[in-house]
DRENGUGU-488803 format. One line per field, with one value per atom (N, C-alpha, C): residue in one letter; x, y, z; residue number from 1; atom name. Coordinates in Angstrom, 1 decimal, decimal comma, always signed. Example, Ala and Ser with C-alpha at 12.3 -4.5 7.8 and 13.67 -1.06 7.14 Angstrom:
REM residues 2
resn	(A;A;A;S;S;S)
east	(+13,2;+12,3;+13,2;+12,8;+13,7;+12,9)
north	(-5,7;-4,5;-3,3;-2,2;-1,1;+0,0)
up	(+7,8;+7,8;+7,8;+7,1;+7,1;+7,9)
resi	(1;1;1;2;2;2)
name	(N;CA;C;N;CA;C)
//
This chain:
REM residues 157
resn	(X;X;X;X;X;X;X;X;X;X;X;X;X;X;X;X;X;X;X;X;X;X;X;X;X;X;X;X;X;X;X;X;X;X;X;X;X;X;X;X;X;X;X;X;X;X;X;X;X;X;X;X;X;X;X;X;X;X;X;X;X;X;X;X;X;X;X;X;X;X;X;X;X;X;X;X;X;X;X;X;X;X;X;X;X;X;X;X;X;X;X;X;X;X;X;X;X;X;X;X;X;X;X;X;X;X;X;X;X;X;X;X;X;X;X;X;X;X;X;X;X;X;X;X;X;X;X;X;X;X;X;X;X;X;X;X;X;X;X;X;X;X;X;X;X;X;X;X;X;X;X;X;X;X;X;X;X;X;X;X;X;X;X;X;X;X;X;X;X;X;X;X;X;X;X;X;X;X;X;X;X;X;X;X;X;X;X;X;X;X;X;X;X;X;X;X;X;X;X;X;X;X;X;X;X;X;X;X;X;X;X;X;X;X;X;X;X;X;X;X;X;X;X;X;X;X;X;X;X;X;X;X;X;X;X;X;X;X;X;X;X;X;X;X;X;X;X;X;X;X;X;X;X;X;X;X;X;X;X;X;X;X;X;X;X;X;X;X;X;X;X;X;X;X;X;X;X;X;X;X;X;X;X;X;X;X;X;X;X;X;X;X;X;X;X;X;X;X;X;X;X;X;X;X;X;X;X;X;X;X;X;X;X;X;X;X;X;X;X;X;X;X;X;X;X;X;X;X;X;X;X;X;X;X;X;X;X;X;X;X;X;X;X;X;X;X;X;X;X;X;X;X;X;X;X;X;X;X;X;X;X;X;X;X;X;X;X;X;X;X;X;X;X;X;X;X;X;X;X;X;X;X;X;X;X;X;X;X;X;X;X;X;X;X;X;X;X;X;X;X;X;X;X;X;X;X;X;X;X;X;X;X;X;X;X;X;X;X;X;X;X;X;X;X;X;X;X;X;X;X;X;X;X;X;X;X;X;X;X;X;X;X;X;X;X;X;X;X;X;X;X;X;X;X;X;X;X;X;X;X;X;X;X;X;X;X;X;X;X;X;X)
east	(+11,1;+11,3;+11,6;+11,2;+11,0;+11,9;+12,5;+13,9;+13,6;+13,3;+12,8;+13,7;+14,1;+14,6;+13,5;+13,4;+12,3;+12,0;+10,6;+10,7;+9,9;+10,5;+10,2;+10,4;+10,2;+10,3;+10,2;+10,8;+11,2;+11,3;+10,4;+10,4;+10,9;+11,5;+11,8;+12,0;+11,2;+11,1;+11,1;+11,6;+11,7;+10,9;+10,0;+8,7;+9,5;+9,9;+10,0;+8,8;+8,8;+7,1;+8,3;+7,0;+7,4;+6,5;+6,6;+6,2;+6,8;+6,7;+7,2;+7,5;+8,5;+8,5;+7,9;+7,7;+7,2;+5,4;+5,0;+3,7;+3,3;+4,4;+4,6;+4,7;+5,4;+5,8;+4,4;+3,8;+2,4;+1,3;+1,6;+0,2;+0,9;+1,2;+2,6;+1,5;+0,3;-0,4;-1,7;-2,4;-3,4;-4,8;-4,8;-5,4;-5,7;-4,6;-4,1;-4,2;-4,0;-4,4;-6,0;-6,9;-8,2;-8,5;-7,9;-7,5;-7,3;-6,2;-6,0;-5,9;-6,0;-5,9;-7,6;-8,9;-9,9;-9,5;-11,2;-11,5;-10,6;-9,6;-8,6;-9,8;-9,4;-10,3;-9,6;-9,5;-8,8;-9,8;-10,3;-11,1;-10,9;-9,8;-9,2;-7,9;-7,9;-6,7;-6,0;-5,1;-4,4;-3,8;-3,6;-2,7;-2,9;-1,9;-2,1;-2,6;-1,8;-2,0;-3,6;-4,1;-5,0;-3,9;-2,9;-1,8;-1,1;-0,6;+0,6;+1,7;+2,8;+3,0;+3,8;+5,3;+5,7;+5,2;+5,0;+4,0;+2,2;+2,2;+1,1;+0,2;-0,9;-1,1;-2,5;-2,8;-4,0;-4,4;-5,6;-5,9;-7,2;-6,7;-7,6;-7,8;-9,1;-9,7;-9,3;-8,5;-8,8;-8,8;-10,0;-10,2;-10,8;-11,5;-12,2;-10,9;-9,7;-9,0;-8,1;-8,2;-8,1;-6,2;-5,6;-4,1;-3,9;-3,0;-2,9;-1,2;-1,2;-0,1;+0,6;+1,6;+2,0;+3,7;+3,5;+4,7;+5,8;+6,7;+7,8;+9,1;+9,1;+10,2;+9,1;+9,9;+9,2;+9,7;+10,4;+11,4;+10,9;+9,9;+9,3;+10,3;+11,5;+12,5;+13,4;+13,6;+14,6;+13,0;+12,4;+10,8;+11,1;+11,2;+11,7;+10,8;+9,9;+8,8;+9,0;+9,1;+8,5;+7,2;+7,0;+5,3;+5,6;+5,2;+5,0;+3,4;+3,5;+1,9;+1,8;+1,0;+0,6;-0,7;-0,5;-1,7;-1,8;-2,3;-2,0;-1,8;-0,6;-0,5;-0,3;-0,5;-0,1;+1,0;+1,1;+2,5;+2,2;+4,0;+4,7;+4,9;+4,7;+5,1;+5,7;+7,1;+7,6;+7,2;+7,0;+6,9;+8,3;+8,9;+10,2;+9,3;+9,3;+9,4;+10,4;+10,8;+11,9;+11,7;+11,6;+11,2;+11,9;+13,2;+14,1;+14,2;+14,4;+14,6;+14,9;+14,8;+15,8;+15,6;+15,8;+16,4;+14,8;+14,3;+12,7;+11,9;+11,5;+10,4;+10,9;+10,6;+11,5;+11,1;+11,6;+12,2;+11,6;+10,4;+10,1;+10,2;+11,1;+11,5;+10,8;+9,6;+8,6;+9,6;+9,7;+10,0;+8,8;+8,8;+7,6;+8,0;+8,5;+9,5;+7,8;+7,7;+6,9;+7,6;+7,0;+7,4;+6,4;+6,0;+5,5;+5,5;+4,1;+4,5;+3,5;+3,5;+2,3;+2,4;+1,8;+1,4;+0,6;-0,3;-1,2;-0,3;+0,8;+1,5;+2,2;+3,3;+3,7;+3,1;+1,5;+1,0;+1,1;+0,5;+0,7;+2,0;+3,0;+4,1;+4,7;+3,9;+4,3;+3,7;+2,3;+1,6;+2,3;+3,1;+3,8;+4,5;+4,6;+5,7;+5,7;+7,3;+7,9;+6,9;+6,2;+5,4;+4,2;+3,7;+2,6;+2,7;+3,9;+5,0;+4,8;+5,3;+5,4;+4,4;+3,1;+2,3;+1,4;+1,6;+1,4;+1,7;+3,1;+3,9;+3,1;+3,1;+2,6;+1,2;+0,4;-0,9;-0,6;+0,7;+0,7;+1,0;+1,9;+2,7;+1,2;+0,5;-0,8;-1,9;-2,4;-3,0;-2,0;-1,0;-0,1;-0,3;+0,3;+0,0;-1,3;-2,0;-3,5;-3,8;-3,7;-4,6;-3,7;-2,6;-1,5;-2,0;-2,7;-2,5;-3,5;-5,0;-6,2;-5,9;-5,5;-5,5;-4,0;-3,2;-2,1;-2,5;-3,7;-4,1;-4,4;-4,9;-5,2;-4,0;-3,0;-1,7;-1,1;-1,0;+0,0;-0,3;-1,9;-2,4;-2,8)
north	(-18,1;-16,7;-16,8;-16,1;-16,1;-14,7;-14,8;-13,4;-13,6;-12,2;-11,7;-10,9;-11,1;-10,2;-8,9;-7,4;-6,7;-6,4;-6,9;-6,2;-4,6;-4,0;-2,7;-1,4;-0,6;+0,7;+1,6;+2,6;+4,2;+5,0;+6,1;+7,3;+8,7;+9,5;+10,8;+11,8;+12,9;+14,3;+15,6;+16,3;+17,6;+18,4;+19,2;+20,1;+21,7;+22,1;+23,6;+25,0;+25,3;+26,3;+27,7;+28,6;+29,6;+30,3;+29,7;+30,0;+30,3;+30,6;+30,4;+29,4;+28,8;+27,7;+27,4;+28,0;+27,8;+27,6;+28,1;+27,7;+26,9;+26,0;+25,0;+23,9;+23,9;+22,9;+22,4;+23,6;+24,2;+23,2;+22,8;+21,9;+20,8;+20,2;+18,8;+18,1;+18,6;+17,9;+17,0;+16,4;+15,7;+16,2;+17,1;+18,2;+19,2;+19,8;+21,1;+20,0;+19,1;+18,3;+18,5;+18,2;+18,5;+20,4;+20,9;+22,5;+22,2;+21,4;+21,1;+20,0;+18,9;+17,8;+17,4;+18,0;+17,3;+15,8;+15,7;+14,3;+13,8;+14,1;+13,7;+13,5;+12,5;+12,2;+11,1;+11,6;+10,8;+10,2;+9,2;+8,7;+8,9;+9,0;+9,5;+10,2;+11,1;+11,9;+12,2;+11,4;+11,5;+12,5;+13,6;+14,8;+15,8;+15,7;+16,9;+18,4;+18,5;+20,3;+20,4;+19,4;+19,1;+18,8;+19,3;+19,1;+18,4;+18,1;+17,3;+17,5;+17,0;+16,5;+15,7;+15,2;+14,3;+13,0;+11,7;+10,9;+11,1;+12,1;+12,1;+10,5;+10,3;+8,9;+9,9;+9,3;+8,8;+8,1;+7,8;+6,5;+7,4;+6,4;+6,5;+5,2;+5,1;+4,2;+4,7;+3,9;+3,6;+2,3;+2,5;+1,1;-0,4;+0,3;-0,5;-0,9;-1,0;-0,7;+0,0;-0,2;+0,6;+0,8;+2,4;+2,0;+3,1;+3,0;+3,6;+4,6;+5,5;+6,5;+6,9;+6,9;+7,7;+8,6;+9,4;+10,2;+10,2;+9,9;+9,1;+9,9;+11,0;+12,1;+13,9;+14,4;+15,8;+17,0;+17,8;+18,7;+20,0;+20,8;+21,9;+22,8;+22,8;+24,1;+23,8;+22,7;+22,4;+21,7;+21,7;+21,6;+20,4;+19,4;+17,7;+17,2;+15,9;+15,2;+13,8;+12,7;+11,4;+10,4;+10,2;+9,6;+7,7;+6,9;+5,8;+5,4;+4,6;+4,4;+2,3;+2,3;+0,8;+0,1;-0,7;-1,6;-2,8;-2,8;-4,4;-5,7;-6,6;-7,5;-7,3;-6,1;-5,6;-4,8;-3,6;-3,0;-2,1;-1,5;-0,8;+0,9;+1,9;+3,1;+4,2;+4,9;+5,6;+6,7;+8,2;+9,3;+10,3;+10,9;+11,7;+12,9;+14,0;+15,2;+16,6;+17,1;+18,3;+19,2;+20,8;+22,1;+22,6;+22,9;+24,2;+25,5;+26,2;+27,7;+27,8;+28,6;+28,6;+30,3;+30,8;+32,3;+32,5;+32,3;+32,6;+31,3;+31,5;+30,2;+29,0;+27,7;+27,1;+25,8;+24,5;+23,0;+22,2;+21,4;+20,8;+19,2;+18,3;+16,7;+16,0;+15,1;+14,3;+12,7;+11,2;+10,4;+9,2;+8,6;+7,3;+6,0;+5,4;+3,8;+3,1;+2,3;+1,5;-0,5;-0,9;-2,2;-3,1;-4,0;-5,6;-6,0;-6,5;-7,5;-8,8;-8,8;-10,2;-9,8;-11,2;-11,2;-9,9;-9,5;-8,3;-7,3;-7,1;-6,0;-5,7;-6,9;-6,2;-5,9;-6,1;-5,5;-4,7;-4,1;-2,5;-1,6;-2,9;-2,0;-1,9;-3,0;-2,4;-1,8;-1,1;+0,1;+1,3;+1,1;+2,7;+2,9;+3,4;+2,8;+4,9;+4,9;+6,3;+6,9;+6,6;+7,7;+8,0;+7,2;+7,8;+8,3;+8,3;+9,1;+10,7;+10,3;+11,9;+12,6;+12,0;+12,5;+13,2;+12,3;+12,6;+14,0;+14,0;+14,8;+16,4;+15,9;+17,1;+17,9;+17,3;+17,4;+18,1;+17,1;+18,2;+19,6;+19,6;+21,0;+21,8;+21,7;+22,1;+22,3;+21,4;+22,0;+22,5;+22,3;+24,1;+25,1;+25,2;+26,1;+26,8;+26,6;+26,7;+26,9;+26,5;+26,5;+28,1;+28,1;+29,0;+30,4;+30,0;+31,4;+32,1;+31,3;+31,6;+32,3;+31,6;+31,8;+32,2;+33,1;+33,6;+35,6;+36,0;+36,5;+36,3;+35,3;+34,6;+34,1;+33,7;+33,0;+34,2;+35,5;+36,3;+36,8;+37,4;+37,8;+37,1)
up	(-11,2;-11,7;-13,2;-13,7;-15,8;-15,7;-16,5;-16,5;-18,5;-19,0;-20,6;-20,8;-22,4;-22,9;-23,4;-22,6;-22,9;-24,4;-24,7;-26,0;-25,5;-26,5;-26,3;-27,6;-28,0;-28,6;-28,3;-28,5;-27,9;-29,0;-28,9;-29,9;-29,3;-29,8;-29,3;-30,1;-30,2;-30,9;-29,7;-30,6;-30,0;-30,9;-30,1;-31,0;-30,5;-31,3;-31,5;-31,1;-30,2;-29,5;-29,5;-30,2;-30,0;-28,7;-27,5;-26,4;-25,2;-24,0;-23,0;-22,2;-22,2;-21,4;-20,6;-19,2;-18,2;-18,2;-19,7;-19,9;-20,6;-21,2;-21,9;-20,9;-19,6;-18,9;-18,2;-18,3;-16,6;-17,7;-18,8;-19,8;-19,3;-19,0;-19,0;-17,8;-17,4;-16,3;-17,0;-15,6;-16,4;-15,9;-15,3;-15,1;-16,3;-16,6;-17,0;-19,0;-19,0;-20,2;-20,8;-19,8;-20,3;-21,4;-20,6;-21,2;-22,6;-23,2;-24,3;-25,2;-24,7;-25,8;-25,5;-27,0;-26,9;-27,0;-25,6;-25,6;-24,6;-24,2;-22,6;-21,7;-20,9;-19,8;-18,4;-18,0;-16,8;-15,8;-14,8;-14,4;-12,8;-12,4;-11,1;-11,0;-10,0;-9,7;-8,5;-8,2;-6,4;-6,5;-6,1;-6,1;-5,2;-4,3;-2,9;-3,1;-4,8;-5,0;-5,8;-6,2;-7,6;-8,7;-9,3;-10,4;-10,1;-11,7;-11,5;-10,3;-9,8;-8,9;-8,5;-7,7;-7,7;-6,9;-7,5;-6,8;-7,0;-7,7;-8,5;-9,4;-8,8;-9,7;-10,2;-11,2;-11,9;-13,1;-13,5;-14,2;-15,5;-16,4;-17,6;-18,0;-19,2;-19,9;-21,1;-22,2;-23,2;-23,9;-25,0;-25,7;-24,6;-23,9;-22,4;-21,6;-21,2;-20,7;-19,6;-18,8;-17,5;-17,3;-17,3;-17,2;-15,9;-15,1;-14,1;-13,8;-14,1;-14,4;-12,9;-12,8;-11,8;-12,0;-11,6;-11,8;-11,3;-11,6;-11,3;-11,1;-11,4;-11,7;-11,5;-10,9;-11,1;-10,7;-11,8;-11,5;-12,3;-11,2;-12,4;-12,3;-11,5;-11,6;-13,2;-12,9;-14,5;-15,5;-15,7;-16,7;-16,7;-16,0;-16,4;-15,5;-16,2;-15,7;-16,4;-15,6;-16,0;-15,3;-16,5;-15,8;-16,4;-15,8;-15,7;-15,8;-17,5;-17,3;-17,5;-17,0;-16,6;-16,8;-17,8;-18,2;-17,9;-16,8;-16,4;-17,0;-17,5;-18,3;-19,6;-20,4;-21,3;-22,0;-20,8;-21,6;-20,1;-20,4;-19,5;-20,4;-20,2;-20,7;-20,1;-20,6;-19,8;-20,5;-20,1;-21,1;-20,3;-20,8;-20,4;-21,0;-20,6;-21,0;-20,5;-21,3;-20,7;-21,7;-21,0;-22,0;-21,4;-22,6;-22,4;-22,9;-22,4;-23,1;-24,2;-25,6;-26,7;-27,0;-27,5;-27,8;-28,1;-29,0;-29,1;-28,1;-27,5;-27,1;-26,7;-26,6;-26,1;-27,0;-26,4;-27,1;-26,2;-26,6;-25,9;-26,1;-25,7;-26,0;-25,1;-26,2;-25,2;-26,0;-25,1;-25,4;-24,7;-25,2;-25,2;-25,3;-24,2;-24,3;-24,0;-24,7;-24,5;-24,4;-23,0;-23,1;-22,8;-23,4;-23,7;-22,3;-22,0;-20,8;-21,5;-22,7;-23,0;-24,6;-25,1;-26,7;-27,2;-26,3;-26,3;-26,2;-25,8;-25,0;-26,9;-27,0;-28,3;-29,2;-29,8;-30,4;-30,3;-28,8;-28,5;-28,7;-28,6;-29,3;-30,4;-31,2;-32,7;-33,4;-32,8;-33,3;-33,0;-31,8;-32,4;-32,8;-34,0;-35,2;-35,2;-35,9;-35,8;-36,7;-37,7;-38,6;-37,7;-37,1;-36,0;-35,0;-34,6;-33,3;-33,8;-35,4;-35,8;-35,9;-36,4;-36,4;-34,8;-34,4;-33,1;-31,9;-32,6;-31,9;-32,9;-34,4;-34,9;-34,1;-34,2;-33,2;-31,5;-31,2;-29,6;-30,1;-30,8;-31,3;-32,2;-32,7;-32,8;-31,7;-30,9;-30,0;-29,2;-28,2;-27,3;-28,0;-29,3;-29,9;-29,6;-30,6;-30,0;-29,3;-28,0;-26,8;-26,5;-26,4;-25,8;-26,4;-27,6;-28,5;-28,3;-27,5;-27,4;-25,8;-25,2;-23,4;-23,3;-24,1;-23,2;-22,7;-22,6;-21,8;-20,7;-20,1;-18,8;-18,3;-19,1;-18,5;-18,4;-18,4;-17,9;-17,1;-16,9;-15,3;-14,5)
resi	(1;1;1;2;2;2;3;3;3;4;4;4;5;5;5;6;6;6;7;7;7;8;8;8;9;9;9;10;10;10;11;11;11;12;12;12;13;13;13;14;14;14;15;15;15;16;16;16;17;17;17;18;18;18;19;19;19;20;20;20;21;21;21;22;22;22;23;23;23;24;24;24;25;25;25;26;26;26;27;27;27;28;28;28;29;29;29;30;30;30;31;31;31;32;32;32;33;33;33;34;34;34;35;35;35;36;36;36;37;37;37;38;38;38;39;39;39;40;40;40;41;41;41;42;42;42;43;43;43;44;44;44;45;45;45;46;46;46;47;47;47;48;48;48;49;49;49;50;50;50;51;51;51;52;52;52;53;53;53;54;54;54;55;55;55;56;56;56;57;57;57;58;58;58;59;59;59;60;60;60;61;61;61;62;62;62;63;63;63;64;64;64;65;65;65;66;66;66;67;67;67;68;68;68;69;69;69;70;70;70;71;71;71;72;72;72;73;73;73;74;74;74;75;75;75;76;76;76;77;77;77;78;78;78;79;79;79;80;80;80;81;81;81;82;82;82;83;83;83;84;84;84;85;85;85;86;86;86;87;87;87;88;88;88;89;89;89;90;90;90;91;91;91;92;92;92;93;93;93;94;94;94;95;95;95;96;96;96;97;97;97;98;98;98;99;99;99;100;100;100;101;101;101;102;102;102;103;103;103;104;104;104;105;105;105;106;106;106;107;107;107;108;108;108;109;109;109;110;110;110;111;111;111;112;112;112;113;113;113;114;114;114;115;115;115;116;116;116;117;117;117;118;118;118;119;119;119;120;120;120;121;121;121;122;122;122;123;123;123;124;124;124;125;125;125;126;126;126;127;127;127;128;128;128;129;129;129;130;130;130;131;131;131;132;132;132;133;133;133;134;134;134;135;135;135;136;136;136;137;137;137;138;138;138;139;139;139;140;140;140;141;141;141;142;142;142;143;143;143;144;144;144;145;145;145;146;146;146;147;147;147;148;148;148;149;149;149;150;150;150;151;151;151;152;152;152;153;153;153;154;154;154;155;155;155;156;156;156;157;157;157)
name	(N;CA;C;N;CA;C;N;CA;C;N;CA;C;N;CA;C;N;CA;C;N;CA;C;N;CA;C;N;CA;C;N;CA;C;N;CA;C;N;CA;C;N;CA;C;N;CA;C;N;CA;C;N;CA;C;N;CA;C;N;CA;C;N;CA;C;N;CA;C;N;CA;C;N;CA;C;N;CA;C;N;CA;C;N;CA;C;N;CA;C;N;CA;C;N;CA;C;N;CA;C;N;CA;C;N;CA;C;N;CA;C;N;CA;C;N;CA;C;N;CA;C;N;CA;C;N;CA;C;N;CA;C;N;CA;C;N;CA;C;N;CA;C;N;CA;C;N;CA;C;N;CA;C;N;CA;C;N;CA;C;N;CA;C;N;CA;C;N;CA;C;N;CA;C;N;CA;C;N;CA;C;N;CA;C;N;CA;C;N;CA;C;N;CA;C;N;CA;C;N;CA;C;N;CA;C;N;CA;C;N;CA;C;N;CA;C;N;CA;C;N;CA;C;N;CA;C;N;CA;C;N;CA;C;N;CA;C;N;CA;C;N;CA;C;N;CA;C;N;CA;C;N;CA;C;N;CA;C;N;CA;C;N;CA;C;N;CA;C;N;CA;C;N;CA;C;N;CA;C;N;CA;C;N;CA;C;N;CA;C;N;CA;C;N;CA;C;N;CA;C;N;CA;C;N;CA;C;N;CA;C;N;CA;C;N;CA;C;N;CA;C;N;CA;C;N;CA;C;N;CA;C;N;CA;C;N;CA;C;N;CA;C;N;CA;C;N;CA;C;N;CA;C;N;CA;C;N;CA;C;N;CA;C;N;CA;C;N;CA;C;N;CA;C;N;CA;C;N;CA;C;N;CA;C;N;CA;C;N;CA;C;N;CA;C;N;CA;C;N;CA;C;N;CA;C;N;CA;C;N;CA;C;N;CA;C;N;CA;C;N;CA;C;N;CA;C;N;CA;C;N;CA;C;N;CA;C;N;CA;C;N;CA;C;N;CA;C;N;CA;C;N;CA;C;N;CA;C;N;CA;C;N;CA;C;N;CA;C;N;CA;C;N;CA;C;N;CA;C;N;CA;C;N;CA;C;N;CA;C;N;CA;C;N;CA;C;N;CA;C;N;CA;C;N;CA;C;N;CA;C;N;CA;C;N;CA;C;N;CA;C;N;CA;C;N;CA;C;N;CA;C;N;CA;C;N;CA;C;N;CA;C;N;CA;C;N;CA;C)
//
Protein backbone atom coordinates (compact mmCIF):
# COMPACT_ATOMS: atom_id res chain seq x y z
CA UNK A 1 0.00 0.00 0.00
CA UNK A 2 1.60 3.58 -1.17
CA UNK A 3 -0.06 6.21 1.39
CA UNK A 4 0.58 10.21 -0.58
CA UNK A 5 0.65 13.36 0.65
CA UNK A 6 -2.45 14.74 -1.76
CA UNK A 7 -1.46 17.22 -3.98
CA UNK A 8 -4.24 19.16 -4.70
CA UNK A 9 -5.97 22.93 -5.22
CA UNK A 10 -9.11 24.39 -4.34
CA UNK A 11 -10.77 27.50 -5.60
CA UNK A 12 -13.91 29.18 -4.29
CA UNK A 13 -16.09 32.24 -5.41
CA UNK A 14 -19.30 33.37 -4.74
CA UNK A 15 -21.20 34.90 -8.00
CA UNK A 16 -23.74 37.45 -6.92
CA UNK A 17 -27.34 36.74 -9.44
CA UNK A 18 -29.86 38.98 -9.32
CA UNK A 19 -32.22 35.97 -9.75
CA UNK A 20 -34.23 33.51 -8.09
CA UNK A 21 -32.65 31.07 -6.40
CA UNK A 22 -34.56 28.23 -6.93
CA UNK A 23 -33.83 28.89 -10.72
CA UNK A 24 -30.44 29.29 -10.18
CA UNK A 25 -30.15 25.89 -8.33
CA UNK A 26 -32.77 23.99 -11.12
CA UNK A 27 -29.34 25.01 -13.93
CA UNK A 28 -26.96 23.16 -11.30
CA UNK A 29 -27.79 19.87 -13.56
CA UNK A 30 -26.16 18.16 -16.53
CA UNK A 31 -29.15 18.04 -18.28
CA UNK A 32 -30.47 21.40 -17.45
CA UNK A 33 -26.42 22.47 -18.39
CA UNK A 34 -26.91 21.84 -22.11
CA UNK A 35 -29.77 24.95 -21.80
CA UNK A 36 -26.83 27.08 -20.89
CA UNK A 37 -23.21 26.47 -21.00
CA UNK A 38 -22.54 26.29 -25.18
CA UNK A 39 -20.89 23.32 -26.29
CA UNK A 40 -21.65 21.18 -22.80
CA UNK A 41 -22.06 17.76 -23.85
CA UNK A 42 -22.33 14.83 -21.67
CA UNK A 43 -21.97 11.20 -23.27
CA UNK A 44 -24.24 9.32 -20.78
CA UNK A 45 -26.81 9.99 -18.07
CA UNK A 46 -28.03 7.52 -15.11
CA UNK A 47 -30.83 9.33 -13.49
CA UNK A 48 -34.24 8.03 -12.30
CA UNK A 49 -36.00 11.51 -12.79
CA UNK A 50 -33.88 12.43 -16.24
CA UNK A 51 -32.09 15.34 -13.76
CA UNK A 52 -29.77 15.79 -11.62
CA UNK A 53 -30.26 13.71 -8.62
CA UNK A 54 -28.81 12.13 -5.66
CA UNK A 55 -26.53 9.23 -7.04
CA UNK A 56 -26.96 10.68 -10.27
CA UNK A 57 -23.78 9.52 -12.55
CA UNK A 58 -22.85 10.66 -15.89
CA UNK A 59 -19.80 10.92 -18.16
CA UNK A 60 -18.17 13.39 -20.46
CA UNK A 61 -15.15 13.66 -23.01
CA UNK A 62 -12.84 16.23 -22.83
CA UNK A 63 -9.53 16.68 -24.59
CA UNK A 64 -10.12 12.72 -25.79
CA UNK A 65 -10.60 11.84 -22.32
CA UNK A 66 -13.33 10.05 -20.77
CA UNK A 67 -14.26 11.41 -16.88
CA UNK A 68 -17.14 9.89 -15.04
CA UNK A 69 -19.20 12.34 -12.48
CA UNK A 70 -21.40 11.18 -9.94
CA UNK A 71 -23.26 13.07 -7.34
CA UNK A 72 -22.33 12.69 -4.16
CA UNK A 73 -24.44 15.09 -2.04
CA UNK A 74 -27.97 16.41 -3.07
CA UNK A 75 -30.03 18.68 -1.04
CA UNK A 76 -32.52 20.73 -3.38
CA UNK A 77 -34.50 21.93 -0.27
CA UNK A 78 -31.36 23.77 1.25
CA UNK A 79 -29.80 24.44 -2.88
CA UNK A 80 -26.61 22.31 -1.85
CA UNK A 81 -25.07 19.79 -4.43
CA UNK A 82 -21.74 17.99 -4.59
CA UNK A 83 -20.61 16.21 -7.66
CA UNK A 84 -17.48 14.04 -7.74
CA UNK A 85 -15.76 13.93 -11.05
CA UNK A 86 -13.22 11.17 -12.11
CA UNK A 87 -10.50 10.82 -14.62
CA UNK A 88 -9.12 7.70 -14.40
CA UNK A 89 -5.35 7.89 -13.25
CA UNK A 90 -5.28 11.52 -13.53
CA UNK A 91 -7.13 13.60 -11.18
CA UNK A 92 -9.94 13.60 -8.62
CA UNK A 93 -12.60 16.70 -8.67
CA UNK A 94 -14.94 17.84 -6.16
CA UNK A 95 -17.40 20.69 -7.20
CA UNK A 96 -19.52 22.02 -3.90
CA UNK A 97 -22.28 24.24 -4.94
CA UNK A 98 -24.83 26.15 -2.52
CA UNK A 99 -27.37 29.14 -3.67
CA UNK A 100 -28.77 31.14 -1.00
CA UNK A 101 -31.26 33.73 -0.75
CA UNK A 102 -30.06 37.34 -0.42
CA UNK A 103 -32.53 40.39 -0.25
CA UNK A 104 -32.41 40.80 -4.12
CA UNK A 105 -31.63 37.49 -5.84
CA UNK A 106 -29.47 35.22 -4.40
CA UNK A 107 -25.38 33.97 -3.85
CA UNK A 108 -24.33 31.39 -5.54
CA UNK A 109 -20.73 29.55 -4.01
CA UNK A 110 -19.30 27.09 -6.58
CA UNK A 111 -15.80 25.41 -5.16
CA UNK A 112 -13.52 23.13 -7.37
CA UNK A 113 -10.87 20.86 -5.20
CA UNK A 114 -9.03 19.30 -7.68
CA UNK A 115 -6.60 16.36 -6.72
CA UNK A 116 -3.63 14.61 -8.60
CA UNK A 117 -3.64 10.99 -8.85
CA UNK A 118 -0.31 10.91 -11.41
CA UNK A 119 2.32 13.23 -13.05
CA UNK A 120 -0.49 13.98 -15.63
CA UNK A 121 -2.85 14.65 -12.76
CA UNK A 122 -0.80 17.66 -11.34
CA UNK A 123 -0.50 19.21 -14.41
CA UNK A 124 -4.05 19.23 -14.49
CA UNK A 125 -3.82 20.86 -11.31
CA UNK A 126 -1.67 23.43 -11.78
CA UNK A 127 -3.66 24.76 -14.70
CA UNK A 128 -6.15 25.79 -12.44
CA UNK A 129 -4.60 28.61 -11.15
CA UNK A 130 -7.06 31.41 -9.29
CA UNK A 131 -6.92 33.92 -12.36
CA UNK A 132 -8.67 31.24 -14.52
CA UNK A 133 -11.00 30.19 -11.67
CA UNK A 134 -11.96 33.88 -11.93
CA UNK A 135 -12.44 34.07 -15.16
CA UNK A 136 -14.37 31.26 -15.27
CA UNK A 137 -16.65 31.93 -12.70
CA UNK A 138 -17.16 35.33 -14.69
CA UNK A 139 -18.58 33.42 -17.69
CA UNK A 140 -21.04 31.14 -15.44
CA UNK A 141 -22.31 34.42 -13.89
CA UNK A 142 -22.76 35.55 -17.73
CA UNK A 143 -24.32 32.79 -19.27
CA UNK A 144 -27.29 32.31 -15.91
CA UNK A 145 -27.59 35.47 -16.46
CA UNK A 146 -28.33 35.16 -19.86
CA UNK A 147 -29.96 32.25 -20.32
CA UNK A 148 -32.33 33.36 -17.07
CA UNK A 149 -33.03 36.67 -18.76
CA UNK A 150 -34.11 35.16 -22.16
CA UNK A 151 -36.32 32.09 -20.62
CA UNK A 152 -37.67 33.57 -17.30
CA UNK A 153 -41.00 33.61 -19.03
CA UNK A 154 -41.07 29.87 -19.41
CA UNK A 155 -39.57 29.51 -15.84
CA UNK A 156 -42.56 31.03 -14.25
CA UNK A 157 -45.35 29.19 -16.04
Amino acid sequence: MRIEKPYRSKQTATIELNRAPDDVFALMCPVREHDWIPGWETTSIYSASGLVEQDCIFTTVTNDKEATWVTTAYDPEARRLTIHKVIPGEVVTRLDIAVDDKEQGCNATIAYEHTALSAAGVKVVDQHTAERYSDMMDSWKDMICGYLSVNSAKLAS
